[in-house]
Phi, psi and omega in degrees: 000138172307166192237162190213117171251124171243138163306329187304343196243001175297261293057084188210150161227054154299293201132349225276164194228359194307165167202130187225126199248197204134198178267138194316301177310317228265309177283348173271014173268315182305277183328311175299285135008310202268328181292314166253033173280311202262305175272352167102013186294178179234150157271139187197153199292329185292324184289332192286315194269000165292294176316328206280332172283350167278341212275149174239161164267153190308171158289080206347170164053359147283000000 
């Protein structure tokens, strides 16, 4: 089953609306990429399994 990263559900005070769907690896590779390009994070192994507690699974029919 796809993995689902939405930003709308992070802890932010951006604003950001991305949604990033995959495979469990891709989006928390992804999610990461994005986070710390647009939000300032440090990549970190710790930071990684942080995003990895958000991901929901996609929704049949998306």
């Amino acid at each position: 089953m796809r993995k689902v990263a939405d930003c709308r559900e992070m802890p932010s005070e951006s604003g950001c609306t991305l949604t990033i769907a995959g495979s469990e690896d891709e989006v928390v590779a992804a999610a990461t990429q994005h986070a710390v390009a647009v939000h300032g994070h440090t990549d970190s192994p710790e930071f990684r399994e942080e995003i990895r507690k958000y991901l929901k699974d996609e929704e049949p029919g998306r």
